[in-house]
Backbone as numpy.savetxt, mean C-alpha at the origin, in Angstrom:
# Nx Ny Nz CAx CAy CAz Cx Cy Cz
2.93 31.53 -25.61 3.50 31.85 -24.30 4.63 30.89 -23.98
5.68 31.46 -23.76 6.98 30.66 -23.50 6.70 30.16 -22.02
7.20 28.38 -21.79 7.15 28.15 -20.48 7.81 28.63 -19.64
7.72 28.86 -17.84 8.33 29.80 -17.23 9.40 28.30 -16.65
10.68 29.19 -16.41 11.60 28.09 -16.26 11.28 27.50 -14.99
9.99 27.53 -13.67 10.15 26.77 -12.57 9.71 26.08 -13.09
8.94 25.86 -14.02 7.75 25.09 -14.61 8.72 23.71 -15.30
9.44 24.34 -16.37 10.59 23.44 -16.63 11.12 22.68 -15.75
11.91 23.44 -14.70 12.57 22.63 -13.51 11.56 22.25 -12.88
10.16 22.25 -12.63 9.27 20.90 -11.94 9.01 19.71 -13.10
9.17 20.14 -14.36 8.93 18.91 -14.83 10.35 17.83 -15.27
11.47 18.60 -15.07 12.80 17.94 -14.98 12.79 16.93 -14.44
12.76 17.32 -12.57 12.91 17.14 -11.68 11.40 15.73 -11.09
10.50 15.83 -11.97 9.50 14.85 -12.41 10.21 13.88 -13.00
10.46 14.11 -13.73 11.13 13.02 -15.36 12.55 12.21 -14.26
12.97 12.94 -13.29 14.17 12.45 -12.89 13.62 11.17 -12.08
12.72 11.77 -11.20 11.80 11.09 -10.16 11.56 9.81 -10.51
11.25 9.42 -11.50 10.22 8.65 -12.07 11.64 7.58 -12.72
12.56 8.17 -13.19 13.90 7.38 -13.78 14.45 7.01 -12.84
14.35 7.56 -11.81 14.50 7.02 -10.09 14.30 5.77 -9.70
12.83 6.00 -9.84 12.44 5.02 -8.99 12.22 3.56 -9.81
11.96 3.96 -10.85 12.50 2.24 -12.09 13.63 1.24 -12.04
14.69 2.58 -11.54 16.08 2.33 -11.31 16.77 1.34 -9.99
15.55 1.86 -8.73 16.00 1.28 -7.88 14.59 0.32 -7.18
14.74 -0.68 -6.34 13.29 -1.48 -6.03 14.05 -1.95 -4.34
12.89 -2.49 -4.12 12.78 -2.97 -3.08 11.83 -4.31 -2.95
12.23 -5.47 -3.06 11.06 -6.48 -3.04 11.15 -7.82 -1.79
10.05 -8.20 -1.53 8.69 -7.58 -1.71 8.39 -6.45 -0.95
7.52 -6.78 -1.42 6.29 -4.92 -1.12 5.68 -5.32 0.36
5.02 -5.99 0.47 4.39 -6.52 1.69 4.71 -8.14 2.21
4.91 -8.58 3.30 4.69 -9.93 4.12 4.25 -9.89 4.89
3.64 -11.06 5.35 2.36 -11.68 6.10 3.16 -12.51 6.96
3.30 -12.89 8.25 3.46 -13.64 9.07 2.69 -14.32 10.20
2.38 -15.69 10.78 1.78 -15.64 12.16 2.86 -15.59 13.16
2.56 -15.12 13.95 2.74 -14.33 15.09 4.23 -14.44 15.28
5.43 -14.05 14.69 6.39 -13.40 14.53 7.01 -13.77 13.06
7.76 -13.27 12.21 8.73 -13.54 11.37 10.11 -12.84 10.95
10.90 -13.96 10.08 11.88 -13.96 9.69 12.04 -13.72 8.36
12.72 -12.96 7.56 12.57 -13.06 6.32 14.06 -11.84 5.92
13.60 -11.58 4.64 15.25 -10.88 4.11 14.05 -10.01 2.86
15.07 -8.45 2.25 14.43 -7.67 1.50 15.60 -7.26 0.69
15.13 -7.30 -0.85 15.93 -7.50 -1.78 16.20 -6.10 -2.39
17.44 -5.05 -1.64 17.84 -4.26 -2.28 18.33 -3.97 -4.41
17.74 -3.20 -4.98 18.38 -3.48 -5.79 18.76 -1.86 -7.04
20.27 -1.61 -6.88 20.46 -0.82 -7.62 21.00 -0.74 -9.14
19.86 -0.28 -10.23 20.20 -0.82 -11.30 20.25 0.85 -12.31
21.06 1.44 -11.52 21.50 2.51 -11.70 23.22 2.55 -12.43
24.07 3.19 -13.02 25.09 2.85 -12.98 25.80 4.13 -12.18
25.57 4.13 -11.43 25.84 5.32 -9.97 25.94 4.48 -8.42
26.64 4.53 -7.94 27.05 3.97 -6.16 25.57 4.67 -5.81
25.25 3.89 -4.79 23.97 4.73 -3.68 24.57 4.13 -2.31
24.42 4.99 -1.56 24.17 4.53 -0.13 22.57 4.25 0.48
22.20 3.40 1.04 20.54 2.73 1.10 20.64 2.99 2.90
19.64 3.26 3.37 19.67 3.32 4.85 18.18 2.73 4.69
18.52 1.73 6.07 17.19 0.54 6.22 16.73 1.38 7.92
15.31 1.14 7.80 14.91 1.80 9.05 13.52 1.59 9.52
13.22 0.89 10.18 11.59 0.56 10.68 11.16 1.43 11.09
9.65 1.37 10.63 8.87 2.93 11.45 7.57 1.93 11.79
6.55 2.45 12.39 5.18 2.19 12.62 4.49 2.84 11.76
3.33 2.52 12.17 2.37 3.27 10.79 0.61 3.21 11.43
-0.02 4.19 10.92 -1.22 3.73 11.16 -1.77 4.15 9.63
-2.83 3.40 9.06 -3.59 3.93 7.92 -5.20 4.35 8.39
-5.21 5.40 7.24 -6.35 6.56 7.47 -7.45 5.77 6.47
-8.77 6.20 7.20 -9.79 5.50 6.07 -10.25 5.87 4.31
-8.78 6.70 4.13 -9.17 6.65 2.73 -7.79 5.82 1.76
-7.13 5.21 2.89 -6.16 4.16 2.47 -4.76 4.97 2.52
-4.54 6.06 2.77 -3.20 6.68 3.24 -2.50 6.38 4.33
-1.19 6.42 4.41 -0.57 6.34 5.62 0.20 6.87 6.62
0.02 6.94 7.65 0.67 8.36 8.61 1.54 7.45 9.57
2.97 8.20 9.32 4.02 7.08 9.37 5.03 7.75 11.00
5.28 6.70 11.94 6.27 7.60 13.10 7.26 6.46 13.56
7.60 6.68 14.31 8.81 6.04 14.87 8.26 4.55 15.81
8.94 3.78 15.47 8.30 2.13 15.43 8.24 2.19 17.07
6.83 1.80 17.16 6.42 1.30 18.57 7.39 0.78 19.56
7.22 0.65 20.85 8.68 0.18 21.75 8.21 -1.40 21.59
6.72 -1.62 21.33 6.19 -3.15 21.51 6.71 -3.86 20.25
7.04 -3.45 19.10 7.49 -4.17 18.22 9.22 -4.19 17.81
9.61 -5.32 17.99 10.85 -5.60 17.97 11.22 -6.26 16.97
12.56 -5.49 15.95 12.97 -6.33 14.54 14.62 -5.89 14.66
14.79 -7.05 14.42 16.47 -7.07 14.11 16.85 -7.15 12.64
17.79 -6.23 12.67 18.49 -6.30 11.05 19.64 -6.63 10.86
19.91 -7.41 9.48 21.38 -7.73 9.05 22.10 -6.34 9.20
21.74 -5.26 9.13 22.66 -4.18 8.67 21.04 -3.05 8.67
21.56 -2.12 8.76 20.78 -0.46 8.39 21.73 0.50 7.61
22.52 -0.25 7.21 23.37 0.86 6.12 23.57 -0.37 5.08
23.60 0.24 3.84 24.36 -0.71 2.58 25.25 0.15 1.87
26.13 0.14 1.14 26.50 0.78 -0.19 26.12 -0.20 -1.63
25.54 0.44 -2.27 25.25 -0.41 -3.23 26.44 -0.26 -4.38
26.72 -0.54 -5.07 27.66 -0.63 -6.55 26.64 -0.45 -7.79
27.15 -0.20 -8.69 26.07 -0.03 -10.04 25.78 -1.59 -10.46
24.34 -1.51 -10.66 24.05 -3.16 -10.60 24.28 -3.86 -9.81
23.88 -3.47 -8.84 24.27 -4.64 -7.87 23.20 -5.05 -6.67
22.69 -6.20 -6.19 21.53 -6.59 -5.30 22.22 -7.10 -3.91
21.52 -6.70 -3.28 21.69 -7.13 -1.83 20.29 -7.61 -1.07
20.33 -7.95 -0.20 19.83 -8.66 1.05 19.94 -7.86 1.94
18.87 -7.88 2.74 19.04 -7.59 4.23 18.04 -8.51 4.83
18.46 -8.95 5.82 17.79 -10.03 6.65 17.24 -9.84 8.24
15.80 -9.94 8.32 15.79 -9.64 9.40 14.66 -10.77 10.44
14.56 -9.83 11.58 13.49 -10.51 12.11 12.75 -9.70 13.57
11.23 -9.97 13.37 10.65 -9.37 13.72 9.73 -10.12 14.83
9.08 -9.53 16.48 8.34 -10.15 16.87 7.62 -8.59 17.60
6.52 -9.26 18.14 5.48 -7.54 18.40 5.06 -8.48 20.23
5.30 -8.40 21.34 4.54 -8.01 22.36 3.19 -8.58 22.74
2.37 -7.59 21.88 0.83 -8.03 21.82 0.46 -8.31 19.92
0.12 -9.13 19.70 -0.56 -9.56 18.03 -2.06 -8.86 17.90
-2.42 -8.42 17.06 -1.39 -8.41 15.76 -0.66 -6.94 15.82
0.55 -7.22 14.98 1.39 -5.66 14.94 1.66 -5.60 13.48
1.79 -4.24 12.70 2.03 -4.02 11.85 3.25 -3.29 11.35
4.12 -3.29 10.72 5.58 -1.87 11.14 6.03 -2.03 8.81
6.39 -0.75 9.10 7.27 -0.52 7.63 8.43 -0.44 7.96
9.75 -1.28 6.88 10.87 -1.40 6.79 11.37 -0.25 5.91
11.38 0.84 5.70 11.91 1.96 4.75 13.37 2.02 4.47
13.68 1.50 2.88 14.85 2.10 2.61 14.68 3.16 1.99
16.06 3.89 2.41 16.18 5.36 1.45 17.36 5.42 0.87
17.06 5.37 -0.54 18.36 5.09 -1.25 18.92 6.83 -1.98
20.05 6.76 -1.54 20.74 8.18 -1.95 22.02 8.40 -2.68
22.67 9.28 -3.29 23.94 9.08 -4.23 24.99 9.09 -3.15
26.11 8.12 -3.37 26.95 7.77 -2.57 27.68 9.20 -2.33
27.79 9.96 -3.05 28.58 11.47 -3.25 27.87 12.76 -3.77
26.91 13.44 -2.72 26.36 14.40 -3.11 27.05 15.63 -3.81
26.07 15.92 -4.92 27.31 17.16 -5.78 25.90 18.22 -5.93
25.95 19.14 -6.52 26.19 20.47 -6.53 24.70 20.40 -7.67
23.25 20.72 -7.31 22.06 20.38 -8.19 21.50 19.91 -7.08
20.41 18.78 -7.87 19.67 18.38 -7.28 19.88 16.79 -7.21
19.56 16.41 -5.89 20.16 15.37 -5.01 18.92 14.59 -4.80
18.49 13.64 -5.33 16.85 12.58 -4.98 17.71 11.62 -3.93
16.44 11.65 -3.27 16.05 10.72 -2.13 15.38 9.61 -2.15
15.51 8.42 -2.37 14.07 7.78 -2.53 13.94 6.89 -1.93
12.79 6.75 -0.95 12.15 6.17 -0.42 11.18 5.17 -0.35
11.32 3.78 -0.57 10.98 2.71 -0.62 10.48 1.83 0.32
9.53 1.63 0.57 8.90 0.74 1.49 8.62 -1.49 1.36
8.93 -1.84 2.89 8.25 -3.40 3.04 8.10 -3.89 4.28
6.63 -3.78 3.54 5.96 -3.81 4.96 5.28 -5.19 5.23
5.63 -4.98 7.32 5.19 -6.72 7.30 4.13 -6.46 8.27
3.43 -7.45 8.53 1.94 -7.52 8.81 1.91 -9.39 9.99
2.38 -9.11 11.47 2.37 -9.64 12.27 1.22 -10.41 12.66
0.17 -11.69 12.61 -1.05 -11.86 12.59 -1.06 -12.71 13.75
-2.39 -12.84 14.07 -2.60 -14.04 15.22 -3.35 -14.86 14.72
-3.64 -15.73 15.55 -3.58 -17.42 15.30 -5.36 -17.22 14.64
-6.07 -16.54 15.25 -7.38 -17.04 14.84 -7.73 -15.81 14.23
-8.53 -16.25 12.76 -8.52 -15.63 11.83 -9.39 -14.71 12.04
-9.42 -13.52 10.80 -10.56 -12.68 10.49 -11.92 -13.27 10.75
-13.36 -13.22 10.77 -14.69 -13.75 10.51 -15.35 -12.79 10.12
-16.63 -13.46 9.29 -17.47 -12.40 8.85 -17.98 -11.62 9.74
-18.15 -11.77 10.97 -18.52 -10.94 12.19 -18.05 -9.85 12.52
-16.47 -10.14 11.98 -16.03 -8.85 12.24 -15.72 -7.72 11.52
-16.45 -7.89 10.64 -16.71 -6.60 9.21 -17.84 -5.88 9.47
-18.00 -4.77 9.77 -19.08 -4.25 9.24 -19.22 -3.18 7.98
-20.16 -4.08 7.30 -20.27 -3.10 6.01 -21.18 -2.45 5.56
-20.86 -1.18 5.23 -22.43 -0.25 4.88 -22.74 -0.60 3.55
-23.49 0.62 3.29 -24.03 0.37 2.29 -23.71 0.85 0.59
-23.47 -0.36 -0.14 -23.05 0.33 -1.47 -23.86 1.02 -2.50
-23.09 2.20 -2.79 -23.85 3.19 -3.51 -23.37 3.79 -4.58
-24.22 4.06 -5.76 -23.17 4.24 -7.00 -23.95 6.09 -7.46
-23.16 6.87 -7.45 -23.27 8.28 -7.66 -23.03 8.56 -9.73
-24.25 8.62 -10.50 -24.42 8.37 -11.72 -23.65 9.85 -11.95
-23.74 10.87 -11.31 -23.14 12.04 -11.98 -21.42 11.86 -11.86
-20.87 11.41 -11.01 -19.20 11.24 -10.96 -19.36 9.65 -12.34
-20.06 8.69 -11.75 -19.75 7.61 -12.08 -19.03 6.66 -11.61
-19.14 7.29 -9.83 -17.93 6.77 -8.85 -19.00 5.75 -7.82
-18.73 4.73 -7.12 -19.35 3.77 -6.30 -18.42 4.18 -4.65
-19.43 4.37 -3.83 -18.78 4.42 -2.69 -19.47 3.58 -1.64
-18.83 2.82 -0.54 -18.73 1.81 0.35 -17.58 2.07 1.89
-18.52 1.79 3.19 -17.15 2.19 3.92 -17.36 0.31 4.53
-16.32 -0.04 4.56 -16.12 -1.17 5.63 -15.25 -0.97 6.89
-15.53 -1.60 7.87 -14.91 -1.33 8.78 -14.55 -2.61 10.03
-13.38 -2.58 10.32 -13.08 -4.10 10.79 -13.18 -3.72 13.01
-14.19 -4.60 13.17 -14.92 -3.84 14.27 -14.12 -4.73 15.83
-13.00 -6.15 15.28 -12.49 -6.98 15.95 -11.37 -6.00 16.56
-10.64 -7.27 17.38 -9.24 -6.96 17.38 -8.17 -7.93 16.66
-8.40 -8.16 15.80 -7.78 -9.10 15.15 -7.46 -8.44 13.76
-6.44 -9.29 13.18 -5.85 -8.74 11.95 -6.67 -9.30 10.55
-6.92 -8.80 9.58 -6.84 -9.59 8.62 -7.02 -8.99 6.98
-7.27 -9.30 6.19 -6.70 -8.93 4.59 -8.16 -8.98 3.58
-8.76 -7.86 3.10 -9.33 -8.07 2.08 -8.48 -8.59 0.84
-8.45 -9.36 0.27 -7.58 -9.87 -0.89 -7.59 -9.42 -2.39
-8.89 -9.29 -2.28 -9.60 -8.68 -3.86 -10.67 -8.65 -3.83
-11.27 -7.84 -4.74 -12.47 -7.22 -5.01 -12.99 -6.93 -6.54
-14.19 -6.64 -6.27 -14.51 -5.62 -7.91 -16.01 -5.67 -7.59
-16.39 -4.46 -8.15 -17.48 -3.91 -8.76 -18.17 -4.75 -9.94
-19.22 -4.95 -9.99 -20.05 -5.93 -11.48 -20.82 -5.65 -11.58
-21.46 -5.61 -13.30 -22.81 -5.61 -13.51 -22.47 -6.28 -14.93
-23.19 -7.33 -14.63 -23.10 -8.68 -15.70 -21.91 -9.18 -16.09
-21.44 -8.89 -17.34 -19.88 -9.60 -17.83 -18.68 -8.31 -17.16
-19.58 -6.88 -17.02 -18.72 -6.09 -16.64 -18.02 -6.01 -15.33
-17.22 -5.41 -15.31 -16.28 -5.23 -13.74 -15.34 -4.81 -13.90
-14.65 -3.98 -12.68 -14.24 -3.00 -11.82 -13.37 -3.68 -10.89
-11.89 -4.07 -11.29 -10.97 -4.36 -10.07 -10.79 -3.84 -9.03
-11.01 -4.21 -7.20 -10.59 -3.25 -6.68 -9.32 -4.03 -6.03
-7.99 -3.32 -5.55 -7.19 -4.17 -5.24 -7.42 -4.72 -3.54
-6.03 -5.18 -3.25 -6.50 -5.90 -1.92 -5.96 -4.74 -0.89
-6.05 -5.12 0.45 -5.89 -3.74 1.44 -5.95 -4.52 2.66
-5.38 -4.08 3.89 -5.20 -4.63 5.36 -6.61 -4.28 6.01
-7.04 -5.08 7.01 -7.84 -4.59 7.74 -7.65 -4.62 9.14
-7.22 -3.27 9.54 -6.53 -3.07 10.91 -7.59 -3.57 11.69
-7.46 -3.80 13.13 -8.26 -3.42 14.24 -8.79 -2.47 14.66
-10.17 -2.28 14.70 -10.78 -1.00 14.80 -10.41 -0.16 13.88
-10.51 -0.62 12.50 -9.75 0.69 11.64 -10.99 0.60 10.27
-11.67 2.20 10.08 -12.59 2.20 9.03 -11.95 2.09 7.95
-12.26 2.18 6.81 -11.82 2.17 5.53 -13.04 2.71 4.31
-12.62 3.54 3.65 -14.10 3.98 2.72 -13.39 4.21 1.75
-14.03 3.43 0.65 -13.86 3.16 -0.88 -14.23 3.85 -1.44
-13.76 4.85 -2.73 -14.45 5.20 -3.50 -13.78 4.74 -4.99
-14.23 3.83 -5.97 -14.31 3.13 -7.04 -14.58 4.25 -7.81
-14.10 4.19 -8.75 -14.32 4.53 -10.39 -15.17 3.42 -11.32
-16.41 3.81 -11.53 -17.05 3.23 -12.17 -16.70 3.25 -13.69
-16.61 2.36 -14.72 -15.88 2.23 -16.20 -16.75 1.52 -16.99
-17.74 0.98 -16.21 -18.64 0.06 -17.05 -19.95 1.36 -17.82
-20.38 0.09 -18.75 -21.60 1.13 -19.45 -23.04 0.92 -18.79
-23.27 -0.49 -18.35 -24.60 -0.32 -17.17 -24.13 0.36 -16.04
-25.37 0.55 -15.66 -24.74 0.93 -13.96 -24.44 -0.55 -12.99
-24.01 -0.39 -12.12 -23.22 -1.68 -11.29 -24.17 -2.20 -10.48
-23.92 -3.26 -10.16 -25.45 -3.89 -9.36 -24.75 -4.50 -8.16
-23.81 -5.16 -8.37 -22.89 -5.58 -6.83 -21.23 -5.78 -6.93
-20.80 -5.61 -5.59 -19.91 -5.24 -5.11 -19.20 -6.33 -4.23
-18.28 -7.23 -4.15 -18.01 -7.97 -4.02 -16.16 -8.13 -3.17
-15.73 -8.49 -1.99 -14.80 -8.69 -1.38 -14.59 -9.84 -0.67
-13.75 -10.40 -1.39 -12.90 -11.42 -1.18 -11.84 -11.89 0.32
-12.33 -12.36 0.82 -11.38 -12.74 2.07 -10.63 -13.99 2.52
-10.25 -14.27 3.39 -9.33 -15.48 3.28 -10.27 -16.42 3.72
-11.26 -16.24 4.61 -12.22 -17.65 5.14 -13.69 -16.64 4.70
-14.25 -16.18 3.91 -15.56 -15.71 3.72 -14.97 -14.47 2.66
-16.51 -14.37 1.80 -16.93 -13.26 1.23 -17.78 -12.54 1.34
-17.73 -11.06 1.21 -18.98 -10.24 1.21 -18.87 -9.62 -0.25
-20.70 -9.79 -0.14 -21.58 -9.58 -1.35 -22.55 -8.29 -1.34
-22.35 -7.25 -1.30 -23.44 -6.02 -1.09 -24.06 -5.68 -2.65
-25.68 -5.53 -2.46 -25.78 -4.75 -3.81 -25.82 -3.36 -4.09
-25.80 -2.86 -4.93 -25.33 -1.43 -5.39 -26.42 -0.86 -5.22
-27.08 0.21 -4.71 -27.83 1.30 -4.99 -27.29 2.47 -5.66
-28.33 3.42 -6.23 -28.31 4.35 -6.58 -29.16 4.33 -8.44
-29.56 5.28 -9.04 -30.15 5.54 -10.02 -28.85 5.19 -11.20
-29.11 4.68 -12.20 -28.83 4.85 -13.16 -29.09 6.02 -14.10
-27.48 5.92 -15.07 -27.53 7.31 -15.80 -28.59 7.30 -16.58
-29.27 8.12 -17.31 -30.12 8.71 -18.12 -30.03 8.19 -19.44
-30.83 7.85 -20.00 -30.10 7.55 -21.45 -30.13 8.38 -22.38
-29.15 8.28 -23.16 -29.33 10.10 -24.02 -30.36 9.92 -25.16
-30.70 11.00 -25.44 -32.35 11.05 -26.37 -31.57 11.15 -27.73
């Protein structure tokens, strides 16, 4: 069966995507501040094509399965920029410098560039959209008090471990790292924000050959330690 040509042009238009976004960065990815900051974000086009980059703060809230639903930046959070337009040159890095303060702490906001061809022509035209996001904190930290965590459970037919935590304060703060274990084995999980009043539910990919016995998150002043329930797989006859 010959492929049908949309099929082709979605996987083009994939392959382009992806040469895209190698091509162009944005660093860093995330910053941390107490209770206002200053800092600069390192455009960089390593394309040999002009782009025009448009810089633009939005707000954000994240959903408890770690997605993010993104709108137009709060009136309470206030950031000044070197610039919201660049032209980039082929190879070439820039700066933008800004600074940010929020009202009431903690505040959270994304800096989005969208980098585009300086001279749209006649095909298909990528957009890409790059995020750095900063994370406004107050003075007194996360505590174990203000986690609540259920209960971890490991599902032998997926082979998947699921856990919801949920940060029950009003205060900001950062799971850092994690993982899943059972003996020498383990299961990276990465690090993640923990809004105010905001759930969060994990579901892990289990990779090990025992089943997992505990579950482990890393924080900046304390750790939590839950153990794993659920049956282990079967052993084959």
């Amino acid at each position: 069966m010959k492929p049908r040509p949309t099929s082709i042009l979605a996987v083009c238009v994939l392959l382009l995507a992806v040469a895209a976004l190698r091509a162009q960065s944005v660093s860093p990815i995330i910053t941390e501040y107490k209770e206002k900051g200053e800092g600069k974000i390192l455009l960089v086009n390593d394309t040999l094509t002009p782009l025009v980059v448009l810089v633009q703060p939005q707000s954000f809230r994240i959903n408890p399965d770690g997605s993010a639903a993104y709108r137009p930046l709060d009136p309470g959070i206030h950031v000044d920029l070197s610039t919201t337009s660049v032209r980039l040159q082929p190879k070439q890095e820039f700066y933008v410098f800004y600074k940010a303060r929020a009202d009431n702490l903690p505040a959270w906001f994304t800096i989005y560039a969208t980098f585009s061809p300086l001279q749209r022509g006649p095909g298909i035209n990528l957009r890409i959209m790059l995020p750095h996001t900063v994370y406004l904190y107050q003075k007194q930290p996360l505590q174990r008090a203000d986690i609540n965590a259920g209960e971890a459970t490991f599902d032998p037919a997926t082979r998947h471990v699921f856990c919801d935590l949920e940060n029950i304060s009003k205060v900001y703060g950062r799971m850092r790292e994690g993982s899943v274990e059972a003996g020498r084995e383990s299961v990276s999980i990465g690090g993640f924000p923990m809004l105010p009043a905001n759930p969060r539910h994990l579901d892990i990919e289990w990779t090990g050959k025992a089943a997992p016995e505990t579950m482990v998150f890393h924080f900046d002043k304390f750790d939590i330690r839950l153990p794993v329930k659920g049956q282990a797989p079967a052993e084959p006859h």
